[in-house]
N, C-alpha and C positions, 0 to 999 in steps of 0.2 A: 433453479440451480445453475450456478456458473459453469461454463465451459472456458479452458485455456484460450481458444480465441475470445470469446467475449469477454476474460478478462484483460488481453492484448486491448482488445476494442476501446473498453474502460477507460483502460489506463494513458492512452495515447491520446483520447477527446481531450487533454486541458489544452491551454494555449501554449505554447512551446513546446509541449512534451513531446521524448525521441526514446525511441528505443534503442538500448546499446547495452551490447554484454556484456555480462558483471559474470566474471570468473562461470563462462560457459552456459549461462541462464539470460534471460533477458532481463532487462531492468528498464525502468520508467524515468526519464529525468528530465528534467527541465532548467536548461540553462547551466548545465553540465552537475548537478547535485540530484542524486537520487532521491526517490519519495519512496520507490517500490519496486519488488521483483516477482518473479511468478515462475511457477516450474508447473513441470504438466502431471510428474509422477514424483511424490505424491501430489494430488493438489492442491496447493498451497501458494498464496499470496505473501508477501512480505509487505506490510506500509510501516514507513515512519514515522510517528506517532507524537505528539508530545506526552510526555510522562503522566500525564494524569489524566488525558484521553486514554493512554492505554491502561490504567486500572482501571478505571468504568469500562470501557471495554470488556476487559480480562472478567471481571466481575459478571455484568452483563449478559454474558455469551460465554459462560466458561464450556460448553463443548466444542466452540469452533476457534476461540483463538485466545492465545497465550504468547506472552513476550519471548521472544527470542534469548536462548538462555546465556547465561556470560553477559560480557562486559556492551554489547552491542543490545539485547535486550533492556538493560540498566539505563542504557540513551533514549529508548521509546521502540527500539525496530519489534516488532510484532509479526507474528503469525496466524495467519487466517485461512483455515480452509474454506476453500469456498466452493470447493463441490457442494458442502452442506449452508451454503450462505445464502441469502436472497440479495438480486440483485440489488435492495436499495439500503443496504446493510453495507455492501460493497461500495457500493458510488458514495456512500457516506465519506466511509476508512479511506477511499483514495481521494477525496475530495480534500480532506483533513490533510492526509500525508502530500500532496500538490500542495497546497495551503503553507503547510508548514517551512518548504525549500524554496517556496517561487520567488520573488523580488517584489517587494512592496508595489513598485511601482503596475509589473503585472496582473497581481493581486487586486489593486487596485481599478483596474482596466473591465475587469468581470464581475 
């Protein structure tokens, strides 16, 4: 079971990733494009997804995560708790959502 820092931890191991407030929450970015946010109460992750990573997902694990609802869900942003998540459930989703923002060229590099 994740804790808020360990998912701090997570999310800040890829290469470039910075943390920077997104409207009062931390968020995870690299190269100024977010992948992911994380709040402590509730627990809850946000990764950015590609669309059909987040239905197997959603499908997959439908008690811990579900798209974000509206028009920003519709793009792939997803919700994951991860109080109830294991860690290699989690290092998947932000490996995916880093993946998905970083630059070919860094992408490449790992």
């Amino acid at each position: 079971m994740a804790s808020f820092e360990s998912i701090r931890a997570m999310a800040l191991a890829f290469p470039d990733a910075v943390e920077v407030d997104h409207h009062g929450f931390p968020s995870g970015r690299v190269r100024g494009k977010i992948y992911c946010t994380w709040r402590a109460a509730p627990a809850r992750l946000m990764v950015k997804l590609d669309p059909e990573d987040q239905r197997n997902f959603c499908e997959g694990y439908p008690e811990l995560i579900d798209p974000v609802p509206g028009y920003w869900g519709r793009k792939g942003s997803t919700f994951v708790d991860y109080a109830m998540a294991n860690d290699a459930l989690l290092a998947t989703l932000l490996k995916l959502a880093w993946t998905g923002v970083a630059p070919k060229s860094l992408r490449d590099a790992n």
